[in-house]
N, C-alpha and C positions, 0 to 999 in steps of 0.2 A: 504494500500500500504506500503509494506515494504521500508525504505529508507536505503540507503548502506552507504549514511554519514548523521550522527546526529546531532544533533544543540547541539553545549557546552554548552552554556549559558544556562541562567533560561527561563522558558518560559514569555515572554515578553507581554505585552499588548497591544490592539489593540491604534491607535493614533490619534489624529486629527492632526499630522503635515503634512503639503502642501508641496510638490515642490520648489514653492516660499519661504516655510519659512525657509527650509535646506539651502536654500543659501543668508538666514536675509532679505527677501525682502519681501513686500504685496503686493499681486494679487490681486483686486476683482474682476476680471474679471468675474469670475461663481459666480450666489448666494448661501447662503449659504442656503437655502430651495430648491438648486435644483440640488446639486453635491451629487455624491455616490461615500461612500467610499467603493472600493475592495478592499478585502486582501485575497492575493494568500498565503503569507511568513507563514505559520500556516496550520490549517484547512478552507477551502473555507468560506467566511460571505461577504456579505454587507448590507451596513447601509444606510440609507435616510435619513441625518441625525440621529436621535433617533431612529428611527426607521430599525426597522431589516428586511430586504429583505428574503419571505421565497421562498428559491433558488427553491426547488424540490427534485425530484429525482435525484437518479445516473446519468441518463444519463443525464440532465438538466445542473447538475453539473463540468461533463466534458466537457460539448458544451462550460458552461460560463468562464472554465479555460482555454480552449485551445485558446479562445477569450481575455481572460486578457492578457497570456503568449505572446501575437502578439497583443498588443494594435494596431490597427488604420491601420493597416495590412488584407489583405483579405484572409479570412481562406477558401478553396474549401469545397463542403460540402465532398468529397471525405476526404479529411484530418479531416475534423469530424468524419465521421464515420469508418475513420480507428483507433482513438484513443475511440471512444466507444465500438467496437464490435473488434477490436484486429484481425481483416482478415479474420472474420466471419461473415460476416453482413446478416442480413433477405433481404426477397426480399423487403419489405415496408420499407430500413432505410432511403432512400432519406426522403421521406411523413414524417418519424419519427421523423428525424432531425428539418424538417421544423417546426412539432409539439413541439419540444424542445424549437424552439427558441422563439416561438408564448407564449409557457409557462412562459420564461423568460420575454416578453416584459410586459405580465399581468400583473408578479410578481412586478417587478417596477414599473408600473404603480397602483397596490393596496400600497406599501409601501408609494406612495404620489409623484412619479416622474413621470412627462407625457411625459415628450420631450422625441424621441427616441434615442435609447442607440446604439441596435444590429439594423444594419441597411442592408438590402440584397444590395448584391454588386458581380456582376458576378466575376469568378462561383461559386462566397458563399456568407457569409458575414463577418462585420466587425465594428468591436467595438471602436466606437467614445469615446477617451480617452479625450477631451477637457473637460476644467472643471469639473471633476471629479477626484477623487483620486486611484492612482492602487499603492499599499505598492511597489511593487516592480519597479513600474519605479522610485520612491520617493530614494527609495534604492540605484539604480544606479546613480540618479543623484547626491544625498550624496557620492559616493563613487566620484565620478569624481570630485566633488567640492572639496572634502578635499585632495584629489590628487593637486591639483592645487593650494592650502593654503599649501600644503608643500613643494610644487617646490617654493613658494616666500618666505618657512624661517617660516611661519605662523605657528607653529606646535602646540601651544595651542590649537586655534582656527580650527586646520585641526584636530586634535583629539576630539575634542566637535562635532563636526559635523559629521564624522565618527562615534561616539559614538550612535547620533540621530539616523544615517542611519541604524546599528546596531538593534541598540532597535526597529524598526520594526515588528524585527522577534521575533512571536511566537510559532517556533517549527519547525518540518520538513516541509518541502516545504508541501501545499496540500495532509494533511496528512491522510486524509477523502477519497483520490481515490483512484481505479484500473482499470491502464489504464497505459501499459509499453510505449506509447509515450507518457501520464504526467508524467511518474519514470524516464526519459531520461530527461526531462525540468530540471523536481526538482532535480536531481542529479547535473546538471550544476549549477543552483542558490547556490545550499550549496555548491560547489565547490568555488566561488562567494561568498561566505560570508567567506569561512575560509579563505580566499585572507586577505580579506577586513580586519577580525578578524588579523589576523597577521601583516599589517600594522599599526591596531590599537595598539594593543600591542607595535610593535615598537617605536611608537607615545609618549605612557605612559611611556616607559623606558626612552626613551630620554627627556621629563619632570621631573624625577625623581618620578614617581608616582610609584614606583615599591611594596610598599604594597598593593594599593587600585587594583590591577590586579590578586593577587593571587590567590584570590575565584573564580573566573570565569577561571583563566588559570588551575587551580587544575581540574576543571569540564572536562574542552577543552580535554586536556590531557587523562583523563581517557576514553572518548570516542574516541581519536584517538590517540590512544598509540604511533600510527608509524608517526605522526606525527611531524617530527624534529624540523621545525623551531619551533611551540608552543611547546614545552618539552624546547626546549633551550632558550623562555623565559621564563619561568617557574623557570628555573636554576638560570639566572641569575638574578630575582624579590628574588628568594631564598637568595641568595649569599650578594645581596643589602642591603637584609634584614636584615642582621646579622643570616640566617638561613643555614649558611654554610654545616651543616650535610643532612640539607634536600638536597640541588642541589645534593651533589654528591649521596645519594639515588636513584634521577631521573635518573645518569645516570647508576648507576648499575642495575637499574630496566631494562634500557631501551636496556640494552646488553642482558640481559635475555629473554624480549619477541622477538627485533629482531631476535636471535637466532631459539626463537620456532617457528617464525610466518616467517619467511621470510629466514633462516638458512643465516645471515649476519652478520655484524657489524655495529653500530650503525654510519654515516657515516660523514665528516671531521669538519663537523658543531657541532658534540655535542664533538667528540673527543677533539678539539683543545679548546673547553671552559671549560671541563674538565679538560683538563691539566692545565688552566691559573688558574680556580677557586683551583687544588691542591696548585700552586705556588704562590696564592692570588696575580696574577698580579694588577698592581695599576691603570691598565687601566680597570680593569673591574668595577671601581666604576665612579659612574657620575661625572661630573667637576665640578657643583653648583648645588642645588634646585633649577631651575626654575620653580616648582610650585606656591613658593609662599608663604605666608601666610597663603593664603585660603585655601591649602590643608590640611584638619584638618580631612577626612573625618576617616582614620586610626585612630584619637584620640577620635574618636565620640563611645558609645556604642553603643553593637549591638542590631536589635530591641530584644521584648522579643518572644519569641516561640509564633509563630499563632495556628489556630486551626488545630489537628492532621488531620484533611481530612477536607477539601473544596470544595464543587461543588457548581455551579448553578451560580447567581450571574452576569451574562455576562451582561444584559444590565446597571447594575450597574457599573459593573465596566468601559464599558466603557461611560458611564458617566463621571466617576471620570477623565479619560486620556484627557477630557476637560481639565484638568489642566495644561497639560504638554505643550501644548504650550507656555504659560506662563513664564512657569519654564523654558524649553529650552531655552528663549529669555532672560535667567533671571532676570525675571519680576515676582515680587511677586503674588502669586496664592494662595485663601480659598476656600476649600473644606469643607463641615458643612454636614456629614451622621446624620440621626436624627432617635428614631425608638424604641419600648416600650424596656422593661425592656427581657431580652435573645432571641432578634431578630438576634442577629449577626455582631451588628454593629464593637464592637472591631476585631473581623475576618475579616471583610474584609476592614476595614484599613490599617490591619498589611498586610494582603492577598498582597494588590494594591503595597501596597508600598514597598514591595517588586519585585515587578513586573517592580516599576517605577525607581529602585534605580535608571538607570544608568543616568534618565533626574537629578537626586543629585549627583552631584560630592563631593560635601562637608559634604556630609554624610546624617543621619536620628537618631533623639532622638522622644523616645516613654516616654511621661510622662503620669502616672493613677494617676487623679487627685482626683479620689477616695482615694488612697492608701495614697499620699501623701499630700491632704488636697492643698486646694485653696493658703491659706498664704504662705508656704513652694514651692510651685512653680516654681519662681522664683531662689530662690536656688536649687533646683535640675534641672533646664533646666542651671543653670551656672556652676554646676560641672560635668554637662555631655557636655559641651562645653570647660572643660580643667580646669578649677579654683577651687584654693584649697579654704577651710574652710578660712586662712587665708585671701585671695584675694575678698572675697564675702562680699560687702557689709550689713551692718548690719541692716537696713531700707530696709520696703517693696518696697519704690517708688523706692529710690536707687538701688536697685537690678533690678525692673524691668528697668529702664533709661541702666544698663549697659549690661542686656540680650539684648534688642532693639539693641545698641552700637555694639553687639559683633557678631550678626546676619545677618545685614544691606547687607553688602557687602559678605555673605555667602551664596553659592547655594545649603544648608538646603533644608531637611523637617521636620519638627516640628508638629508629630503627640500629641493634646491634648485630652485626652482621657477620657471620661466622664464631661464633658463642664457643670457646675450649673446651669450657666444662663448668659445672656449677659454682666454684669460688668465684670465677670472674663473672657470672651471674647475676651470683650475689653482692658483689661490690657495687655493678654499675646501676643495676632496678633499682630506682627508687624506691620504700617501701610504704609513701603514704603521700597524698596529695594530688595532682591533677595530671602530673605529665603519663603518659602509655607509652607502654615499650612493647618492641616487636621485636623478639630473639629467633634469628635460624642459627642452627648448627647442624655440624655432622654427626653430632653424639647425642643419644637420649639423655635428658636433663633432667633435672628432678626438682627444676624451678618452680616456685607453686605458677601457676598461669589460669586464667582465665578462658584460654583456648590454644588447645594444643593440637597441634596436627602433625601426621608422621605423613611425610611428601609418596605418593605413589609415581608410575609413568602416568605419561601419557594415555588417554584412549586410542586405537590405533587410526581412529578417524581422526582424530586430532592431531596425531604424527605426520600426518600425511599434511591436513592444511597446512600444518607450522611446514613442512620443509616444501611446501610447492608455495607459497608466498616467499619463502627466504630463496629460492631461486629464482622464482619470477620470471620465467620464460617459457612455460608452459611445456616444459621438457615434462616433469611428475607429472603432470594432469593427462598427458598422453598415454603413459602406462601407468597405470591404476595398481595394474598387479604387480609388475616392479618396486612400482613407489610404495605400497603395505610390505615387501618383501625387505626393501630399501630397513623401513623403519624398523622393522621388527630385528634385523641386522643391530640398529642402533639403541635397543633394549628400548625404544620409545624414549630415550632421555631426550631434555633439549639439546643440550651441551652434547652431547653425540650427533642431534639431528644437522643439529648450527657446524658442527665437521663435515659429514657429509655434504651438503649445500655450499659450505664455503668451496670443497674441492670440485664441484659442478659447475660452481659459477668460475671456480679458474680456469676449468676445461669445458668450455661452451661446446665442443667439440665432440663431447662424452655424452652418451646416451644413457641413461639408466640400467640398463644391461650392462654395459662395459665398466661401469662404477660397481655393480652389485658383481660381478668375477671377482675384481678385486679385494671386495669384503670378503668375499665367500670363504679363502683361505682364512680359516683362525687362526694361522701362524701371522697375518700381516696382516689380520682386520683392524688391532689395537693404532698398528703402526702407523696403516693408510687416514686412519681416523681425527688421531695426531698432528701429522702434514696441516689436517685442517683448522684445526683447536689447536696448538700444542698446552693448551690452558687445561684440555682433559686430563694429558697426562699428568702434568702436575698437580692437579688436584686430588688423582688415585693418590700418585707418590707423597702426596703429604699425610692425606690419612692412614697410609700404611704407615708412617714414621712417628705417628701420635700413638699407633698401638705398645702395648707393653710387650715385652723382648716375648714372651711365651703365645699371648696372641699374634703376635707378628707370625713366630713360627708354625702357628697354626695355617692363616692365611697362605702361606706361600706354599704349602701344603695340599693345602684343599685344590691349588690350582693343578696338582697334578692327578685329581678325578675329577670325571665329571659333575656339574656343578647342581643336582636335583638329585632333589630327598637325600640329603645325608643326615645319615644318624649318627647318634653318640660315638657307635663303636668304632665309625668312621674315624672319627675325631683321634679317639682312643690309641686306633691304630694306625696312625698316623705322626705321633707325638712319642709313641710307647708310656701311653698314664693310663691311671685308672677312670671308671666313667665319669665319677663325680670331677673331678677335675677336666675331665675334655669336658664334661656340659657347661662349664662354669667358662670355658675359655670360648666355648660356641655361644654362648650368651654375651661374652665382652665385644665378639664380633657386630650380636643381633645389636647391642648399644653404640658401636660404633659405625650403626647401618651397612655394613660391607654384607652381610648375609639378611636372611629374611626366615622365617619360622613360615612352613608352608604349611604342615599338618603334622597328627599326633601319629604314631607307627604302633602298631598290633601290640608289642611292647609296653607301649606308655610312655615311650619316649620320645619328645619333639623329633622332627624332620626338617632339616633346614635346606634353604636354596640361596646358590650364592650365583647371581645376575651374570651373562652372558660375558661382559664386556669387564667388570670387576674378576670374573675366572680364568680370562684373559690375564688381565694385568697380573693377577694373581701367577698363574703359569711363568708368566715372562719372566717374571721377579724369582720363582724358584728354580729359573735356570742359571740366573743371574749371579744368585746368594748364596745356592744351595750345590754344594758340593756332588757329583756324579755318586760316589760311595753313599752322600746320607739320602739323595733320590731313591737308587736302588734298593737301600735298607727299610725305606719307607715303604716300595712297594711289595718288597718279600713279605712286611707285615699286615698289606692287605690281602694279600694271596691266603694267608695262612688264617685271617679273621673272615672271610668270605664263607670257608667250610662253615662255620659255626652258625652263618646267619642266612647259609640256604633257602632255609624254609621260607624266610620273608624277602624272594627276589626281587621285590620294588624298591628293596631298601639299600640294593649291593650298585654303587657307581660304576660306572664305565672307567678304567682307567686312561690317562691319557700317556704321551711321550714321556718315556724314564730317563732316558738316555740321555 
């Protein structure tokens, strides 16, 4: 469905905020195992909690919008099937509709909801909006409220809250239909949001936040050129700026498309600010910073560059918008992404939070704690919060006491990026106040958090868009079956996929076939991989060098069988220990995500799988370290433990190269 007005903003992420919580209040009225969240402000989803409602089809799809767009309201099935079939309807749409909505109740009822939702109610039905979440009533009630926070003077807190109600939205109304009475809804909602968006803006002028608007009113702007009142704030965040040359740009810009697009003049609104800002009237600057202190988010850097293309990820990410409640309430929020070595975790931290900026008012610092070392930390989260060399504390503890200090009362996010292990955890998380932290690492943590997630691959439909947009020449869209063969080659990581792609695009000349030969050898899959990333390799080689000397010798070990269902004994005979000791070394591994717990074995004993491309590295490394005498000795002692665990054939490895 084509929309006629576009969302300015970034596209925003899905929420867990309530009704109740837009206007600072708790409900429990609905459990929380038993409300679904709709959201219309985007493309169609709902959630069961965690769980993802699979809507259906097309026509499913419209039943269940035209049912959200009229919460609690009786839709005729006439008015259904005028917005499905557009005044062409079969003779069976009555029976079809009825089968629409029977599909829908399923659907909810498989995602883990029983109580009825769509409920028949002459001469249609109608969708029981009580304790449940629809983004867009949430919306409206945000906008009413901070309407109301601004008729009492309240304008900080009427602009936070608008802000919330805002950030809902991701994307054009229902941007997944076609159905011209859902393009007549969605037209009015984004009508409805640029309202709301332009009050906001007013909101931020009138606080003196006139820098932290201008990213977002530059977007606004560009998609609605003719636009006035947003071009005229725009001018005047310019002007405030100190970016005097920019405003009047805008409005010479803005005589030029009027002109083309409407054969006008730009009309008394931009003219008369025009003149004030040539004459630098004195009233066009604010009367004090009512911001505050706290508004530092302008002084904050910006994060660094995410990944050039991003797919997939959705129930991740909305995992992570667990947070934002939180943060909204400004109430400190840990987030802990966990996940092997080029799963993706840094992309979709930087991904989210960018999504999330606008629940931070006070900005976001991205520290790689790779880059700059555990010790040093601290000084770099303090001069990316304003303080010079001079002002930084010279002592590790002193520095961290005065990041804590400087953060407290800050509605931060505090992205830490590649996390060692829980002391350094612990030093950097604040442990009370407003700013939220978002920790990936390689290693399971045992930080308390708020939402934790262990990183999986990719979906393999997802492997596939990420690496035929990162080539962009329509070489993968050609062979379909290549390009799934391609990914599954790359264990679906990103950081595999973004290798592969990289060595496509140097060899324009390469067909997907002649890249996948080259994978094909496991002796030079690692290597060809490499060529492309060499950031892969060093990211295995660093997490093998963080294991301890006994898991290490484990790992390079394991890469001499193959890498599904190993058991203990595996372990056992491989090390020459006893069981309790290999499981306890197979468990440092599952903590240092280099293996995965697949299933339980006839036994009772975990079954672990160590990833395609880490069995690799793994291999390589024990031809590398490992002595020809202690290879061989390792393998005589599977030979000789295989007798004993015949009976459970799924459980005995292929061995690979000893020699």
């Amino acid at each position: 469905m084509q929309q006629t007005i576009a969302a300015p903003t970034q596209p925003l992420q899905r929420t867990e905020a309530s009704l109740p919580y837009l206007h600072g209040r708790q409900d429990g009225a609905a459990k929380a195992d038993l409300h679904i969240t709709f959201q219309v402000l985007g493309p169609l989803e709902a959630w069961v909690g965690p769980r993802r409602v699979e809507i259906g089809g097309p026509r499913q799809r419209i039943v269940l919008a035209m049912l959200l767009l009229a919460p609690d309201r009786v839709l005729s099935i006439d008015q259904l099937v005028e917005a499905v079939w557009n005044g062409r309807p079969p003779a069976t749409c009555r029976t079809q509709i009825a089968i629409c909505v029977a599909s829908l109740r399923k659907a909810f009822q498989a995602a883990g909801h029983t109580e009825e939702v769509i409920v028949t109610a002459a001469p249609g039905y109608l969708l029981r909006s009580y304790g449940h979440r629809i983004d867009a009533v949430e919306f409206a009630s945000g906008v009413e409220g901070a309407q109301t926070l601004a008729q009492r003077g309240e304008t900080s807190s009427a602009a936070d809250v608008l802000g919330r109600a805002l950030g809902l939205w991701r994307g054009p109304v229902l941007a997944d239909m076609s159905s011209p009475v859902i393009e007549t809804e969605a037209e009015l909602l984004e009508h409805r949001r640029l309202t709301a968006y332009e009050q906001y803006a007013t909101l931020q002028l009138q606080l003196g936040r006139h820098r932290e608007i201008i990213a977002e009113l530059t977007a606004l702007v560009s998609e609605q050129p003719l636009w006035e009142q947003a071009r005229a704030a725009l001018m005047l965040a310019h002007y405030r700026s100190g970016h005097r040359s920019e405003a009047l740009a805008l409005f010479r810009q803005a005589q030029r498309v009027f002109r083309e697009e409407i054969g006008l003049e730009p009309g008394r609104v931009l003219q008369d600010l025009h003149t004030a800002i040539l004459q630098e009237t004195s009233g066009l600057m604010p009367v004090t910073d009512v911001a505050g202190p706290l508004s530092v988010g302008s002084a904050l850097p910006e994060l660094p560059p995410g990944a050039a293309v991003f797919v997939g990820r959705e129930r991740d990410l909305h995992s992570l918008d667990g947070l934002l409640r939180r943060a909204r309430g400004g109430v400190s929020a840990v987030g802990l992404v966990v996940g092997r070595p080029g799963i993706g975790k840094t992309a979709l931290a930087l991904h989210w939070a960018r999504r999330a900026a606008h629940a931070f008012p006070d900005g976001q610092i991205h520290v790689d704690l790779e880059r700059t070392g555990t010790e040093d930390a601290p000084a770099v989260l303090l001069r990316a919060l304003g303080l010079s060399d001079a002002q930084i504390p010279a002592e590790y503890q002193d520095r961290l006491r005065e990041f804590h200090r400087r953060v407290e009362e800050r509605q931060i996010l505090v992205i830490l990026d590649g996390v060692p292990d829980d002391t350094v955890a612990y030093d950097l998380v604040p442990k009370a106040g407003k700013c939220s932290v978002l920790l990936t690492s390689r290693r399971v943590l045992a930080t308390p958090a708020q939402v934790r997630l262990t990183l999986q691959e990719l979906a393999p439909a997802d492997s596939v868009t990420l690496l035929g947009s990162l080539v962009g020449d329509g070489r993968v869209e050609e062979d379909a079956a290549a390009a799934h063969r391609l990914a599954s080659l790359c264990d679906h990581a990103p950081l595999a996929l973004s290798a592969a792609a990289a060595r496509l695009i140097a060899k324009p000349h390469w067909r997907l076939s002649h890249l996948l030969t080259r994978l094909g050898d496991p002796r030079h899959r690692l290597e060809e991989l490499c060529t492309g990333a060499p950031m892969l390799r060093r990211s295995l080689d660093g997490v093998y060098r963080s294991l301890s000397r006994e898991a290490a010798a484990l790992y390079v070990r394991l890469g001499l069988v193959c890498g599904e269902r190993i058991g203990v004994w595996v372990a056992q005979a491989l090390l020459d220990t006893d069981p309790m000791d290999a499981q306890g070394l197979l468990e440092e591994l599952v903590d240092a995500t280099l293996i995965e717990v697949s299933d339980t074995g006839p036994d009772g004993w975990f079954r672990y799988r160590l990833p395609g491309l880490l069995s690799l590295h793994a291999e390589e490394t024990a031809h590398q370290e490992m002595t020809a005498t202690a290879r061989t000795a390792a393998y005589e002692r599977m030979v000789d433990a295989e007798a004993a665990h015949a009976s459970d054939s799924t459980s005995i490895p292929a061995l690979r190269r000893v020699s």
